[in-house]
N, CA, C and O atoms as a GROMACS GRO file, in nm:
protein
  344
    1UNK      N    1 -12.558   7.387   6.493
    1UNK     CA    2 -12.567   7.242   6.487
    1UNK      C    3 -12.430   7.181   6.516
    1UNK      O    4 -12.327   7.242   6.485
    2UNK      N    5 -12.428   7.082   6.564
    2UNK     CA    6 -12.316   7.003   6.569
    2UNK      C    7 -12.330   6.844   6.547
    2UNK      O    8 -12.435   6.780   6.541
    3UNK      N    9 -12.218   6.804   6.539
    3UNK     CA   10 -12.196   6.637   6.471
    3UNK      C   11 -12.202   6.554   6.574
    3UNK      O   12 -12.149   6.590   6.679
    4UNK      N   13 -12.250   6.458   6.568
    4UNK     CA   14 -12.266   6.342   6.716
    4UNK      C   15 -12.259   6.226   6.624
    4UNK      O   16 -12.330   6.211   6.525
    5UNK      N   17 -12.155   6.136   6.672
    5UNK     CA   18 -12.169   5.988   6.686
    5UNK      C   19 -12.217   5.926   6.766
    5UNK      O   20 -12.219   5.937   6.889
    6UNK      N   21 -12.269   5.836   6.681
    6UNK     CA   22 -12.398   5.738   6.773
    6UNK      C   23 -12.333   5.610   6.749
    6UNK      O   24 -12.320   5.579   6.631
    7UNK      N   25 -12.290   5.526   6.839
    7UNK     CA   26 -12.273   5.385   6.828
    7UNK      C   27 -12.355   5.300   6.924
    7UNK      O   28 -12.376   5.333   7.041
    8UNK      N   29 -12.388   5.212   6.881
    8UNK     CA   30 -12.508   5.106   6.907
    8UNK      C   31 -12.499   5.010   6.904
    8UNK      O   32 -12.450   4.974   6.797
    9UNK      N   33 -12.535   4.878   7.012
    9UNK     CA   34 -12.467   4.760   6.984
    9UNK      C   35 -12.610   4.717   6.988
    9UNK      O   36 -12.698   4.788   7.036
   10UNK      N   37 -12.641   4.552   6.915
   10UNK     CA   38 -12.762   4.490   6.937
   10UNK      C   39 -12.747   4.315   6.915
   10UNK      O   40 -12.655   4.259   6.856
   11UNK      N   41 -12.833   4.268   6.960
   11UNK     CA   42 -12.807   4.075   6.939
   11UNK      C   43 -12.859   4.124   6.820
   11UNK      O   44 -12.901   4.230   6.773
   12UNK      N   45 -12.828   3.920   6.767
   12UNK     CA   46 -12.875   3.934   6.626
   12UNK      C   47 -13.008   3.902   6.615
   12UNK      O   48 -13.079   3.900   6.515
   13UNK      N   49 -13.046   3.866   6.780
   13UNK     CA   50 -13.232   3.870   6.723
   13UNK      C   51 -13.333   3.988   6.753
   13UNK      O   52 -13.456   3.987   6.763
   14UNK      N   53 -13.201   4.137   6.770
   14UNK     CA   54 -13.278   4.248   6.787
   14UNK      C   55 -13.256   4.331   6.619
   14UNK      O   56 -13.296   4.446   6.604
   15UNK      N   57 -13.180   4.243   6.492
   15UNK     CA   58 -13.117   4.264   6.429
   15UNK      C   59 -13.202   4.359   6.334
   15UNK      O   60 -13.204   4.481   6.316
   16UNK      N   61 -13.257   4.273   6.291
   16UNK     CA   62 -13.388   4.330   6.208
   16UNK      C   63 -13.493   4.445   6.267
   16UNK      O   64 -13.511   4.560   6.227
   17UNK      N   65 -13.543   4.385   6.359
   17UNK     CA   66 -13.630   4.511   6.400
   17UNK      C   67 -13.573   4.644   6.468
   17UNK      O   68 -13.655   4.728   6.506
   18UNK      N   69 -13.372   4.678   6.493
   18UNK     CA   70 -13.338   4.763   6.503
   18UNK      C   71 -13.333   4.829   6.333
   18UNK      O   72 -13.340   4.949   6.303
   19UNK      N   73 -13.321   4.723   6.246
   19UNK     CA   74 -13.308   4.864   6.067
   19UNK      C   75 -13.448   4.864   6.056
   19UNK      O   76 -13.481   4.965   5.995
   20UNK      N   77 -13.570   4.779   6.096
   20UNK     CA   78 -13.699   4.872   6.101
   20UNK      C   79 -13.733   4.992   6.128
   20UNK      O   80 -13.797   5.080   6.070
   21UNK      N   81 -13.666   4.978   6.258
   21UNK     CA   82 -13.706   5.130   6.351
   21UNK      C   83 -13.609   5.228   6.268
   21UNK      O   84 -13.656   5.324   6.207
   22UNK      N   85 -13.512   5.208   6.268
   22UNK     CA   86 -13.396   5.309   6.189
   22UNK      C   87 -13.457   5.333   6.076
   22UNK      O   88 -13.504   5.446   6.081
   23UNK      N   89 -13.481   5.275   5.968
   23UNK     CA   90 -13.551   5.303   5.873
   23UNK      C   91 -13.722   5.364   5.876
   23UNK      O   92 -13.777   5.386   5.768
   24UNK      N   93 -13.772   5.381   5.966
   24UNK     CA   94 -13.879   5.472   6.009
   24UNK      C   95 -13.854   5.568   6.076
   24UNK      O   96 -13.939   5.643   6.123
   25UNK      N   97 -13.717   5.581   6.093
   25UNK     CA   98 -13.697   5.756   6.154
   25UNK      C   99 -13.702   5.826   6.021
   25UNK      O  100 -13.753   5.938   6.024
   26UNK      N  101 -13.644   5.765   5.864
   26UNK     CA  102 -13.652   5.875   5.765
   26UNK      C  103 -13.514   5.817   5.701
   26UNK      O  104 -13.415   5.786   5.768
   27UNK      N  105 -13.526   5.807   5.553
   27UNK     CA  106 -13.382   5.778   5.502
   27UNK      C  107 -13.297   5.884   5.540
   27UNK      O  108 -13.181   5.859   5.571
   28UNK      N  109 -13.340   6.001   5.542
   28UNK     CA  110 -13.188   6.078   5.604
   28UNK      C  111 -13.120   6.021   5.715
   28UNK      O  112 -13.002   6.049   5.735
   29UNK      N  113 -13.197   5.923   5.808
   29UNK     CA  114 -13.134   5.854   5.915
   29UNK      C  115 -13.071   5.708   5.826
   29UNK      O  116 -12.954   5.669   5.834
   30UNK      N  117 -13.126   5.674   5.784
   30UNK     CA  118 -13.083   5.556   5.711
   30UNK      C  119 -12.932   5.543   5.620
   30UNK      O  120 -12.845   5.455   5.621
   31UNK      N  121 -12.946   5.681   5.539
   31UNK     CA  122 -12.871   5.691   5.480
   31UNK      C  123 -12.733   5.723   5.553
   31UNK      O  124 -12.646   5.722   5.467
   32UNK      N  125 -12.682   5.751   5.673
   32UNK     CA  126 -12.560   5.811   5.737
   32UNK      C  127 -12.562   5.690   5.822
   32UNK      O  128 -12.465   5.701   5.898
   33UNK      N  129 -12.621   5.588   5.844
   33UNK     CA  130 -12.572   5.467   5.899
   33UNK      C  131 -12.498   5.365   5.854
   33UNK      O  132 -12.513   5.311   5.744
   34UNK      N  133 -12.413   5.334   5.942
   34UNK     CA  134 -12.294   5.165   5.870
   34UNK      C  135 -12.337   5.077   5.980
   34UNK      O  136 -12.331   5.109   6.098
   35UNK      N  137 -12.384   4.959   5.933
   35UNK     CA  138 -12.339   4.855   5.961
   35UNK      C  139 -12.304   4.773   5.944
   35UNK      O  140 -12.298   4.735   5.828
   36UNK      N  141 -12.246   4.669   6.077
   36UNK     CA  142 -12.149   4.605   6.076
   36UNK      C  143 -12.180   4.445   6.078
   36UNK      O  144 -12.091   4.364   6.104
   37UNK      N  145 -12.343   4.398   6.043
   37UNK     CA  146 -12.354   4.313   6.126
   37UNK      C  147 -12.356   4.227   6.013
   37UNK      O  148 -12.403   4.116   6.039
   38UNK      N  149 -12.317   4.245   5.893
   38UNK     CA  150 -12.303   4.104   5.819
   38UNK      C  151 -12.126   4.113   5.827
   38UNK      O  152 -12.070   4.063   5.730
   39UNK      N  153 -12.077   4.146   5.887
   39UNK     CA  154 -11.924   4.110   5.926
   39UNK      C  155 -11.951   4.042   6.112
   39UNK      O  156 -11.858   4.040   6.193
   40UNK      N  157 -12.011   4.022   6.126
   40UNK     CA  158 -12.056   3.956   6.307
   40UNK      C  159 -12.038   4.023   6.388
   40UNK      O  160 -12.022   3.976   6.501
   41UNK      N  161 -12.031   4.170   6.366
   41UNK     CA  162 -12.046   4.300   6.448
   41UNK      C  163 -12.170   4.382   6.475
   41UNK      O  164 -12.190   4.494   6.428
   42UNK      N  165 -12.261   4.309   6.565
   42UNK     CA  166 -12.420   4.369   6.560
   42UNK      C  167 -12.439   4.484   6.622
   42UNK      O  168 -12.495   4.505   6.730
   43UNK      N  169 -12.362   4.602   6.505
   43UNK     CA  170 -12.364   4.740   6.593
   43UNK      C  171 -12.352   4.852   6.531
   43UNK      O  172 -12.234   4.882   6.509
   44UNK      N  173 -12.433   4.929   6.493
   44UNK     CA  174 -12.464   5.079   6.415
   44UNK      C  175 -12.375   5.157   6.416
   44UNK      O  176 -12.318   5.165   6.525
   45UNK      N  177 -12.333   5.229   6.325
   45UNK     CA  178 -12.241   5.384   6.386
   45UNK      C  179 -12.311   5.490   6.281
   45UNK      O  180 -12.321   5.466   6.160
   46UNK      N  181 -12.354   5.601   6.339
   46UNK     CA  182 -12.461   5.706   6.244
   46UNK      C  183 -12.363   5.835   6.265
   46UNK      O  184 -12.304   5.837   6.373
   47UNK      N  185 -12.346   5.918   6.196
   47UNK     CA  186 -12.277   6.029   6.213
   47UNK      C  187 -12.416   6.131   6.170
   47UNK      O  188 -12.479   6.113   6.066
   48UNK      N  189 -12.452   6.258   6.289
   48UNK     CA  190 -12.550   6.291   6.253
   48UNK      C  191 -12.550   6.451   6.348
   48UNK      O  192 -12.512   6.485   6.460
   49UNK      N  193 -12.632   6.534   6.204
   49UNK     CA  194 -12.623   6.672   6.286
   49UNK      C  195 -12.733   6.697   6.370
   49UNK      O  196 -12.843   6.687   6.315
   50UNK      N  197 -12.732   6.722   6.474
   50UNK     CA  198 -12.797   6.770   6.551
   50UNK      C  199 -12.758   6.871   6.676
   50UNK      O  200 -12.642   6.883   6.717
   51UNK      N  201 -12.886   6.949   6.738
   51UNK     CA  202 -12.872   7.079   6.812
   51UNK      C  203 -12.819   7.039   6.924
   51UNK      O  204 -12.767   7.137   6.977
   52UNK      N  205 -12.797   6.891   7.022
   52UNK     CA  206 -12.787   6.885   7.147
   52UNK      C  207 -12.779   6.719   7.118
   52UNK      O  208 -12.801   6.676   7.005
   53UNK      N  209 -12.745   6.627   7.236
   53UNK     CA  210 -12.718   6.485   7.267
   53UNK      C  211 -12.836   6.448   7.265
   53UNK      O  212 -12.853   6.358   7.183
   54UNK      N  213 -12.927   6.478   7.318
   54UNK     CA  214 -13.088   6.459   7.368
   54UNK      C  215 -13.181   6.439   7.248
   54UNK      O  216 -13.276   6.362   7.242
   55UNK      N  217 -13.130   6.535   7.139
   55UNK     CA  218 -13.158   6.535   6.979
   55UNK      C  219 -13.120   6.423   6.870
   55UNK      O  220 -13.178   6.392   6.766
   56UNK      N  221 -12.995   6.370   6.934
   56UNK     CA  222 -12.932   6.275   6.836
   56UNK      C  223 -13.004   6.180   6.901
   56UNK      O  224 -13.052   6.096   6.824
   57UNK      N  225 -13.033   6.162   7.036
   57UNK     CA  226 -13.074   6.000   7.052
   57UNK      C  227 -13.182   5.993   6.986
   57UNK      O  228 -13.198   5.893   6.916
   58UNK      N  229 -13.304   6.117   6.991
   58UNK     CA  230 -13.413   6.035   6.939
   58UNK      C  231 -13.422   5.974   6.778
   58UNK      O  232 -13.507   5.911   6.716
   59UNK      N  233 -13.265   6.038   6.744
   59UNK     CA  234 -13.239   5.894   6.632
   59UNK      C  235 -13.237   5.777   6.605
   59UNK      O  236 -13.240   5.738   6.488
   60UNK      N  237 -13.230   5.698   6.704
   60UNK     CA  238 -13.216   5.546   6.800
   60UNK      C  239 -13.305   5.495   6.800
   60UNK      O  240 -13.404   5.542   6.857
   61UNK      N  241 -13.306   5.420   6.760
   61UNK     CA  242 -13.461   5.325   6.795
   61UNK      C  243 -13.514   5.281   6.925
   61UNK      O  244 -13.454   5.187   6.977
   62UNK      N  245 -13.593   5.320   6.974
   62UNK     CA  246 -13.656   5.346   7.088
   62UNK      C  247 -13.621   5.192   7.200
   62UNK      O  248 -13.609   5.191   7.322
   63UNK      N  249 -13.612   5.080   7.110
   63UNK     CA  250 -13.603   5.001   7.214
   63UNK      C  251 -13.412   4.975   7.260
   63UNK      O  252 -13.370   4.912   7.357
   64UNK      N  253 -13.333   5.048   7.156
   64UNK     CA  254 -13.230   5.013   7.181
   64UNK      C  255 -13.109   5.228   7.227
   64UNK      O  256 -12.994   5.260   7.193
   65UNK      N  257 -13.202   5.299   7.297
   65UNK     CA  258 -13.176   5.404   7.369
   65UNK      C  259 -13.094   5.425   7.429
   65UNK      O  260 -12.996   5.495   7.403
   66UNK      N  261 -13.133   5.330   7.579
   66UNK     CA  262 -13.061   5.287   7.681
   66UNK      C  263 -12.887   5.243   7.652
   66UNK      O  264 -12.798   5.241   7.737
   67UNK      N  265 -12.877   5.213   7.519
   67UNK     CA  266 -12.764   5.120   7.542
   67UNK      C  267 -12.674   5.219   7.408
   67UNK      O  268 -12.578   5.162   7.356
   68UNK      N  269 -12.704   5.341   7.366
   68UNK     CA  270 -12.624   5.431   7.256
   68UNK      C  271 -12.531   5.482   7.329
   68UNK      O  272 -12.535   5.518   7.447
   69UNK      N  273 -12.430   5.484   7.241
   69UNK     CA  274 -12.322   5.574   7.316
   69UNK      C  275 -12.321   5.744   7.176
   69UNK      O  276 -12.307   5.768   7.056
   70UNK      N  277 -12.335   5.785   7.254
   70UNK     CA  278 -12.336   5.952   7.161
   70UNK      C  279 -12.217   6.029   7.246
   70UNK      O  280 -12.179   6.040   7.362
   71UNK      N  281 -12.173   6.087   7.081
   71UNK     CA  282 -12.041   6.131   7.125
   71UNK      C  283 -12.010   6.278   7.033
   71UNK      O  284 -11.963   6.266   6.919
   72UNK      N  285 -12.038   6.405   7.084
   72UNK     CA  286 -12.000   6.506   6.957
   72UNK      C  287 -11.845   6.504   6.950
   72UNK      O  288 -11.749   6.496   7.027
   73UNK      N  289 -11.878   6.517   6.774
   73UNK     CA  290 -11.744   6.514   6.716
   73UNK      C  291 -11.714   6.598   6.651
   73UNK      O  292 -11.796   6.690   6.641
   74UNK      N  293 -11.577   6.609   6.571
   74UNK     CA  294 -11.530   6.714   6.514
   74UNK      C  295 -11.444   6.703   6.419
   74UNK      O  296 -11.346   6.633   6.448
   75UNK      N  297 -11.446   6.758   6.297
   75UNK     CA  298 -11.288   6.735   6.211
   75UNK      C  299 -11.214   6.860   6.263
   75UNK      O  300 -11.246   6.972   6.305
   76UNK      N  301 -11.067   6.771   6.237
   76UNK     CA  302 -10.975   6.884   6.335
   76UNK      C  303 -10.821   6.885   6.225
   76UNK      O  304 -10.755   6.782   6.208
   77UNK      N  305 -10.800   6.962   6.189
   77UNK     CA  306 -10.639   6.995   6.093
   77UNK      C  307 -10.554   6.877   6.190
   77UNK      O  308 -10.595   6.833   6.297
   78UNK      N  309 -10.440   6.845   6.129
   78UNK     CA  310 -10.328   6.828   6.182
   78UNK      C  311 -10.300   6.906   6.323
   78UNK      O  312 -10.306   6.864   6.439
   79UNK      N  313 -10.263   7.042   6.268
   79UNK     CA  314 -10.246   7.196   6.335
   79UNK      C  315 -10.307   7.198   6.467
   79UNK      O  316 -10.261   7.209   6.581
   80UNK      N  317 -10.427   7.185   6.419
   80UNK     CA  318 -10.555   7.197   6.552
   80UNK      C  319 -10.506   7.088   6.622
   80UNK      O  320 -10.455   7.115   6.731
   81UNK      N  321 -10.506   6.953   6.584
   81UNK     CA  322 -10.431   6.826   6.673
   81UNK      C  323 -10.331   6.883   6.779
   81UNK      O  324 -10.353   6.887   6.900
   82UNK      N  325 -10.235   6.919   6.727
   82UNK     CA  326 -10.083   6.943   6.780
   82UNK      C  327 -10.120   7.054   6.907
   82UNK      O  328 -10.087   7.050   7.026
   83UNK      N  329 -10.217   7.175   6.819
   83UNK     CA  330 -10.238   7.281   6.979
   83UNK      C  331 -10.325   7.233   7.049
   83UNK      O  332 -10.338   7.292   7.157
   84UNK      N  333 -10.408   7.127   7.027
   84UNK     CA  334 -10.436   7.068   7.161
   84UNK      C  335 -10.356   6.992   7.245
   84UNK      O  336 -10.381   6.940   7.354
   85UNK      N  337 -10.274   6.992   7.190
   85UNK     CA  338 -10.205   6.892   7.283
   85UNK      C  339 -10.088   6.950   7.351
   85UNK      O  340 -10.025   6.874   7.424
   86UNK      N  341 -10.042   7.093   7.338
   86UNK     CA  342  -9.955   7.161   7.357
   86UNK      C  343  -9.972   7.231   7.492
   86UNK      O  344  -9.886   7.310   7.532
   0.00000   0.00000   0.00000
């Protein structure tokens, strides 16, 4: 398994019926989501394990797919920082 960030942008009159759909994938989806949109930032960020990119989207609410950015991620030491960059 690996970690994928999902960020998601939406208007505020897709506002609601994007935490519908999110909230009918399953609180385990629910629960690893932040949002931003009572600060005027109408846009998800989910940190979530899954086998492949193709896996994390169907976390997404179907009408807002098209527009996720998924990104696998990683925690990395200091250490690990520095030899990548070496």
């Amino acid at each position: 398994m690996s970690k994928f960030l999902i960020q998601v942008s939406h208007t505020p009159q897709e506002c609601s019926e994007a935490m519908d759909e999110v909230s009918r994938k399953g609180s385990d989806v629910m629960e690893k989501t932040y949002w931003g949109c009572h600060f005027g930032e109408h846009t998800s960020w989910t940190i979530i394990d899954a086998s492949s990119e193709s896996e994390a989207l169907r976390s997404v609410p179907n009408m807002l797919q098209d527009r996720a950015e998924i990104i696998e991620v990683e925690q990395l030491t200091p250490e690990q920082v520095r030899q990548a960059h070496q």
